[in-house]
C-alpha positions in Angstrom: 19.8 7.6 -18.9 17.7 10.1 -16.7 18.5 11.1 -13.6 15.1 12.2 -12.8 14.1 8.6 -13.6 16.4 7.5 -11.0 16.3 9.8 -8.6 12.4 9.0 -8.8 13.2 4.9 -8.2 15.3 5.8 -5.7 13.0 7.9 -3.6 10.4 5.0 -4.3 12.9 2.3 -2.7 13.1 4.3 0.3 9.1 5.0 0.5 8.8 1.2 0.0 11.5 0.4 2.8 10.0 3.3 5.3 6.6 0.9 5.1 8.2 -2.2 5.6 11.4 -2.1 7.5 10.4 0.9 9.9 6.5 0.6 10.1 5.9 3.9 8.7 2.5 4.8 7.4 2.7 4.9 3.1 1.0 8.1 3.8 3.6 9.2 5.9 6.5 7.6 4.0 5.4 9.4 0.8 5.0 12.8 2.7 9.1 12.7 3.5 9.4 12.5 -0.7 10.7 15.4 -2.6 11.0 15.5 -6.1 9.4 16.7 -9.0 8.5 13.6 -10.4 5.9 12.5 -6.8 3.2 11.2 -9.5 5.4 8.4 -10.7 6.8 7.8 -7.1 3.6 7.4 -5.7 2.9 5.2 -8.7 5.6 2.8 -7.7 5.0 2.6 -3.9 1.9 1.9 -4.2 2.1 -0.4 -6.9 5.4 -2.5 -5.2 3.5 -2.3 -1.6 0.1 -3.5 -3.2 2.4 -6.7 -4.8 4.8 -7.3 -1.9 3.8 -10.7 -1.3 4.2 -11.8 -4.9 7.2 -9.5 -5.8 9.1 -10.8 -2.2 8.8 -14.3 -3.3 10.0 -13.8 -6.9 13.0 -12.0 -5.4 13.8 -14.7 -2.8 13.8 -17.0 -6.1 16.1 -15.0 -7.9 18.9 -13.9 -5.2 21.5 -16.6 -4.3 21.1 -15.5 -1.0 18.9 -13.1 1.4 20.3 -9.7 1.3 21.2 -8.0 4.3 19.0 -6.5 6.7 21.3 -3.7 6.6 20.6 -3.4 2.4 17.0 -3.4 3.0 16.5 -0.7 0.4 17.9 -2.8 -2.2 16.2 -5.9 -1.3 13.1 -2.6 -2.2 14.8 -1.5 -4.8 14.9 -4.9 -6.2 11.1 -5.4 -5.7 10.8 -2.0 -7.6 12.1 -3.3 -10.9 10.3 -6.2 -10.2 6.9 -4.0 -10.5 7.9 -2.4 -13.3 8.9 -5.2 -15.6 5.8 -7.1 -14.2 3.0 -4.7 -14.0 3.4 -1.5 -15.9 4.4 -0.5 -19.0 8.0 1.1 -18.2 9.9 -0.2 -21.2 12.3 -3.2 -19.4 15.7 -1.3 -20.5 14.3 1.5 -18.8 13.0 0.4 -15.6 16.3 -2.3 -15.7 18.8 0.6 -16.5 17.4 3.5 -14.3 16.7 1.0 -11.3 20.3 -0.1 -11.8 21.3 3.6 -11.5 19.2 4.2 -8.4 21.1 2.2 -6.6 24.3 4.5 -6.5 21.7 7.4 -5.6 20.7 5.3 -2.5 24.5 4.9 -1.6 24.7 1.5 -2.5 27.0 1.3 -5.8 28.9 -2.1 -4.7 25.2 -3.5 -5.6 24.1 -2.2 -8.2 25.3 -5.0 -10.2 23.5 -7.4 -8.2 20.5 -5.0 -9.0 21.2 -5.8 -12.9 21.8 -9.3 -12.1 18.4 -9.7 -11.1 16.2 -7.9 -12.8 17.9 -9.1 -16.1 17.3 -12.7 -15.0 13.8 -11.7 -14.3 13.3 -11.4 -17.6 14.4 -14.3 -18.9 12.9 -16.8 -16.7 9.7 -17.4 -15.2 8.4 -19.0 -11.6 5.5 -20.3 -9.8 5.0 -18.9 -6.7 5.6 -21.2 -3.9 3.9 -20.2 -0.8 0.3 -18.9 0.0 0.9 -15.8 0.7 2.8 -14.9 -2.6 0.0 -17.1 -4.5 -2.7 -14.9 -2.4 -0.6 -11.9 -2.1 -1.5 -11.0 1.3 -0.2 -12.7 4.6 -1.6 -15.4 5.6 -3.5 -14.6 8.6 -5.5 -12.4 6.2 -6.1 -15.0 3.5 -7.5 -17.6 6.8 -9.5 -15.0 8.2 -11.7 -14.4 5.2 -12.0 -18.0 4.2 -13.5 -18.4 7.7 -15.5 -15.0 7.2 -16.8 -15.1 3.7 -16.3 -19.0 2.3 -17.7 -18.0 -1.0 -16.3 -14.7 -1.1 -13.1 -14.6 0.3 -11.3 -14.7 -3.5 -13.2 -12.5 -4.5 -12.1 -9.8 -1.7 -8.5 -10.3 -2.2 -8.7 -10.2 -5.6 -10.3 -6.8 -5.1 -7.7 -5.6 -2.6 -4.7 -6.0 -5.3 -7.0 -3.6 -8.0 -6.7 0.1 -8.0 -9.6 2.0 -6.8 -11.8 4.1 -8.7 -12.0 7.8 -8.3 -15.4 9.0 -6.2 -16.7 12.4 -5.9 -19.2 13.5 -3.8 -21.2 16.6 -5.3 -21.9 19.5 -2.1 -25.7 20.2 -3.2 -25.5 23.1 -0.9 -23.6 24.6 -3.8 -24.3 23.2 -6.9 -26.9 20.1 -8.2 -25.3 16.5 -9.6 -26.9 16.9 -13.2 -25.0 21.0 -13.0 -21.2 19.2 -11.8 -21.6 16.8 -13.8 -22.2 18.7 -17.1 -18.9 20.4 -16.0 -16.5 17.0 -16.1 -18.8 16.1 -19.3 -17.9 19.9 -20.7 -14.0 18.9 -19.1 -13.7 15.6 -20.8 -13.7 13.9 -17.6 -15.9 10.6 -18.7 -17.9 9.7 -15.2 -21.4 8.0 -14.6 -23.8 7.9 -12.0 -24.8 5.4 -9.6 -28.7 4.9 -8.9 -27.9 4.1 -4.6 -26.2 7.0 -4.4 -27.6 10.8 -5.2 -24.7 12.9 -4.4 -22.2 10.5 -6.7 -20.7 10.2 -9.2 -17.3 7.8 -10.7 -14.6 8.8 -13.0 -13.0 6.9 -15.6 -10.2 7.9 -14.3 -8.3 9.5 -11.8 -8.0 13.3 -12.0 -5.5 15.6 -9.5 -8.2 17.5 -7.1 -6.2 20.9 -8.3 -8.2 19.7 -12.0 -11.7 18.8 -10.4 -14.0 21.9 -11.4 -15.2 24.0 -8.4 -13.3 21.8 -5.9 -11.3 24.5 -4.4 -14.6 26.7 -3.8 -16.0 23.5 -2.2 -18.3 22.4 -4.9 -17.0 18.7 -4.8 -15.1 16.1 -2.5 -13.3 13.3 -3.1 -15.2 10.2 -1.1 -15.7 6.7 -2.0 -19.1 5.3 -2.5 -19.4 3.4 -0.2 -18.8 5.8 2.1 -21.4 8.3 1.1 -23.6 5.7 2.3 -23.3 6.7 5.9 -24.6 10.3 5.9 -28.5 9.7 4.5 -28.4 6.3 6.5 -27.5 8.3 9.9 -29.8 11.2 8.9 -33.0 9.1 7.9 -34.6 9.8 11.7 -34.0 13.4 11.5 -31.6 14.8 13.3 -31.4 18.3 14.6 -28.5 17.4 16.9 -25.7 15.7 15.4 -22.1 13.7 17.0 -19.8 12.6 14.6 -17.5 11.2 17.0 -14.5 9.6 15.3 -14.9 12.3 12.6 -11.4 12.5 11.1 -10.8 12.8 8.2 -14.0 15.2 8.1 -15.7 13.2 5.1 -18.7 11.6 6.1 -19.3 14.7 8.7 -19.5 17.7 5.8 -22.1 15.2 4.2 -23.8 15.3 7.0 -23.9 19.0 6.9 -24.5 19.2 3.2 -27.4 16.9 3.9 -28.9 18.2 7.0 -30.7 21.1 7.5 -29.1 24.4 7.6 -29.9 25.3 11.6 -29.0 21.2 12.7 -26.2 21.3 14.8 -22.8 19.1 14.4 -20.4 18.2 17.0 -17.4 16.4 15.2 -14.8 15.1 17.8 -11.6 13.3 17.0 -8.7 12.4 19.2 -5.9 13.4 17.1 -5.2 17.3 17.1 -3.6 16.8 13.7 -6.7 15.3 12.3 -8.9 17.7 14.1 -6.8 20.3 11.6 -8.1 18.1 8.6 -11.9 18.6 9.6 -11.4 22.1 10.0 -9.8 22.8 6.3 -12.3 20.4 4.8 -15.6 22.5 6.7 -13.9 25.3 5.4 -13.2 24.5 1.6 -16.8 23.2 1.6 -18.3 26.2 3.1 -19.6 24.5 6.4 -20.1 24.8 9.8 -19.7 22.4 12.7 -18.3 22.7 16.2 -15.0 20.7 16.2 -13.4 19.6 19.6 -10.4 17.3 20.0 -11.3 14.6 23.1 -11.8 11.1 23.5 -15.0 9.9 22.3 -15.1 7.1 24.8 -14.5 9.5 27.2 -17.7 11.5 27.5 -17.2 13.2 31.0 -14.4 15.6 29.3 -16.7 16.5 26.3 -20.1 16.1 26.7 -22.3 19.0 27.8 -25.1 16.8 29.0 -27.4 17.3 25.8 -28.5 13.9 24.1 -28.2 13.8 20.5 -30.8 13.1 17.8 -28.2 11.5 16.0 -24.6 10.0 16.4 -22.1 8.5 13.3 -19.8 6.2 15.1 -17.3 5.8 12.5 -15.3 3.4 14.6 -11.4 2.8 14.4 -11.3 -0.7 13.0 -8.6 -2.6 11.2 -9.4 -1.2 7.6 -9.5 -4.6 6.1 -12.3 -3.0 3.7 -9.7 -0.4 1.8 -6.5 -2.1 1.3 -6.8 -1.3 -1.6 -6.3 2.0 -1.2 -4.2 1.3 2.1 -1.8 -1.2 0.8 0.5 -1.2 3.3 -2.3 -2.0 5.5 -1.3 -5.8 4.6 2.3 -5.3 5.8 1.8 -3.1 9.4 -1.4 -4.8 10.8 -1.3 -8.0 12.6 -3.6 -10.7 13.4 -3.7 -10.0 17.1 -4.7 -6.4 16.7 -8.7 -7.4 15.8 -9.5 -8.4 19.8 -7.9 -5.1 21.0 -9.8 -3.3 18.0 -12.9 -4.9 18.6 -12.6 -4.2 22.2 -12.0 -0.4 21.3 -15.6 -0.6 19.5 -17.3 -1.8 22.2 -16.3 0.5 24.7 -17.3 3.1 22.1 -20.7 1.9 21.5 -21.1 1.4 25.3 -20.3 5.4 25.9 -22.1 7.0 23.2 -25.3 5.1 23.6 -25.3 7.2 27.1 -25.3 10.6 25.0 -28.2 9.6 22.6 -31.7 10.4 23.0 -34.5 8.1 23.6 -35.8 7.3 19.9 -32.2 8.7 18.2 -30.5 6.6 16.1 -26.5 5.5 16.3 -24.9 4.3 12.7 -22.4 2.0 13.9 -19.8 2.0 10.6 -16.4 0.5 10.1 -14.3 0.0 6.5 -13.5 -4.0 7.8 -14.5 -7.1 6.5 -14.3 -9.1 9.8 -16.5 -10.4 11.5 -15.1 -9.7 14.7 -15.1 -6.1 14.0 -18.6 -6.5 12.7 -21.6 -8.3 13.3 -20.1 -10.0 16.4 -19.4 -6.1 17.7 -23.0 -5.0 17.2 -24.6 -8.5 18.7 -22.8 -8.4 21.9 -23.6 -5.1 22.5 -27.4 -5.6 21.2 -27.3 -8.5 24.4 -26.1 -6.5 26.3 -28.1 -3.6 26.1 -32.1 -3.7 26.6 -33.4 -0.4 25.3 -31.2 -1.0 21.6 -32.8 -2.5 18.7 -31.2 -3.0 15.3 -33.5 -1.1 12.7 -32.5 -2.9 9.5 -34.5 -0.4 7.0 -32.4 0.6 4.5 -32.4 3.9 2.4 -33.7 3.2 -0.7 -34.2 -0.1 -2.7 -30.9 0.3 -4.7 -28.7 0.1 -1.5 -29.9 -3.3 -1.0 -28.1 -4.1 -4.3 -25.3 -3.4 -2.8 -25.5 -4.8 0.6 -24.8 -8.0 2.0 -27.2 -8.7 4.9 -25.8 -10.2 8.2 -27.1 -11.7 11.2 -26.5 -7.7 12.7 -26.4 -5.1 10.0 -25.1 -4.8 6.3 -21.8 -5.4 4.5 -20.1 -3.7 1.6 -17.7 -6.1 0.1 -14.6 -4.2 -1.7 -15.0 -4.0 -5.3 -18.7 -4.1 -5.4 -19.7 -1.6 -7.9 -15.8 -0.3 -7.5 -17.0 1.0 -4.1 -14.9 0.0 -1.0 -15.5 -2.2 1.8 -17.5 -0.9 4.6 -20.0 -2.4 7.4 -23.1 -0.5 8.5 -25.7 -0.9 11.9 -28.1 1.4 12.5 -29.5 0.9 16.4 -32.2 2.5 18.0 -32.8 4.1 21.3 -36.2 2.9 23.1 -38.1 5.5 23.8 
């Protein structure tokens, strides 16, 4: 038996139990882990938070009764062996025998034969599930929202939320050209391919460690999702010598902007978040950028705004992130129905005080990585009503985006999955001169 393997389960359990008992962040819950083995952790958090709805329900089915709330890192534990003998390719004596054995490691050795109990009768018998949300694997006020949202999609999306998500990169072309990186993952054996919508792009086969990625620590290459790369050329297609990106953490979309713009344009990234103000400044620097980076409010203008209008503002608004549970799993487990009205009201008082900082003829990209409506379309239309000298202009960048793009009454929609890109919304509004 290893104790490595165990100690590995183990440390998974408590990620897992972090998420869901103490609404911690994954991200945060995994940052906590130390071991020497964090690959194969992460593998299982994600992998048991991504399934929770399913894995719960077959654990309810198999336990004679609920376990303790005070055990909640077993009832984990449990749903950890579940994964493993359901969805990877961890032999079942090991992940049965080493999940066992984690058990003791998380304090708990009075259950780690309930542990073996269950997991071996996991094996031998098989269940339906018998409730929506483990048939859907999401809760159910997610599941009703996009039936109401997307009647002929809404399958679709969840089926897409419960895959693993590609690897993007995003190729700096201040540095370097796409045909010159991507000769060097061809000459690396990293299999990748292009994608005609988007220039600076290109998909792996497979996920590679960033410390791997050639050039990435002299800033030749990011890691960004596709459908996040559409944002930069979108918000730069009316020039843009004056810049606001103004919910700019994590500092993705703004260093495209700078790779994209011209050398002299100025860009003001702003983020509330001190922490994630940090994250902006490493990434300008990896990449070789410049930008002025403040930490305010952006709905509060009188504390950062000088007074200049901008040619240009990215308002990459705060938003339930409905579009990249995928990559967010816990995202299922920590958000709740009744936070899309206070989110949506959060955009609108965003759009409202930006629109006051943009020049006559600029353009604001309203963006968000959700799939509602609410957070959405309905966002952008009552502020369009709202406000006479905004217009929608509904031109996109090149023919190829369109592809992609699911038109709405008010802007564009990204479904997750499509093209192995994530789910974002776009709406690009116009100032009157």
């Amino acid at each position: 038996m290893s104790r490595k393997g165990a100690a590995a389960r183990a440390s998974a359990a408590r990620v897992v139990d972090g998420v869901r008992s103490n609404g911690r962040s994954l991200d945060a819950a995994l940052g906590s882990v130390d071991t020497d083995d964090e690959a194969f952790v992460r593998m299982l958090a994600y992998g048991t938070l991504r399934m929770h709805f399913r894995l719960e329900d077959r654990r309810r089915q198999l336990l004679d009764r609920p376990i303790r709330s005070r055990d909640s890192v077993i009832a984990a534990l449990i749903d950890v062996g579940l994964f493993q003998l359901s969805d990877t390719r961890v032999p079942d004596h090991a992940a049965i025998a080493e999940t066992v054995e984690a058990a003791k490691r998380l304090g708990k050795p009075r259950l780690a034969g309930l542990v073996n109990a269950v997991l071996r009768r996991a094996q031998r018998e098989t269940s339906a599930p018998d409730s929506l949300e483990a048939r859907f694997n999401h809760p159910t006020w997610i599941v009703e929202r996009l039936q109401s949202d997307w009647p002929d999609d809404w399958q679709q999306i969840l089926a897409a939320n419960d895959a693993r998500a590609p690897m993007w990169l995003r190729i700096n072309t201040r540095q370097t050209t796409l045909d010159s990186y991507k000769a060097m993952l061809d000459e690396a054996g990293y299999e990748n391919q292009r994608h005609a919508a988007l220039p600076q792009a290109l998909r792996l086969a497979a996920p590679v460690p960033v410390s791997r990625l050639p050039g990435f620590a002299n800033g030749l290459v990011s890691v960004q999702d596709g459908g996040a790369q559409i944002a930069a050329p979108w918000c730069l297609g009316g020039g843009a010598a004056r810049m606001l990106d103004a919910c700019a953490a994590p500092g993705g979309k703004s260093a495209h902007l700078k790779e994209l713009a011209d050398p002299d344009d100025a860009l003001i990234c702003i983020d509330v978040d001190e922490r994630r103000a940090g994250v902006i400044r490493e990434t300008f620097d990896r990449l070789q950028l410049e930008a002025t980076i403040a930490v305010a409010d952006a709905s509060e203008t009188k504390g950062w705004w000088d007074g200049r209008p901008f040619d240009a503002i990215l308002l990459d608004a705060p938003c339930s992130a409905s579009g990249v549970i995928r990559r967010h799993p816990d995202i299922k487990l920590l958000r709740r129905a009744t936070d899309i009205a206070a989110l949506a009201r959060v955009q609108a008082t965003l759009l409202g005080s930006l629109w006051q900082t943009l020049k006559p003829g600029g353009r604001l990209l309203y963006v968000t990585c959700s799939v509602f409506k609410d957070e959405n379309e309905r966002v952008v239309d009552a502020f369009l009503d709202a406000t006479p000298d905004a217009t929608e202009n509904d031109l996109l960048q090149n023919n190829n985006i369109r592809d992609v793009m699911r038109r709405q009454a008010r802007g564009y929609q990204v479904l997750p999955g499509t093209d192995g890109m994530d789910g974002f919304y776009f709406a690009c509004l116009e100032k009157a001169t």
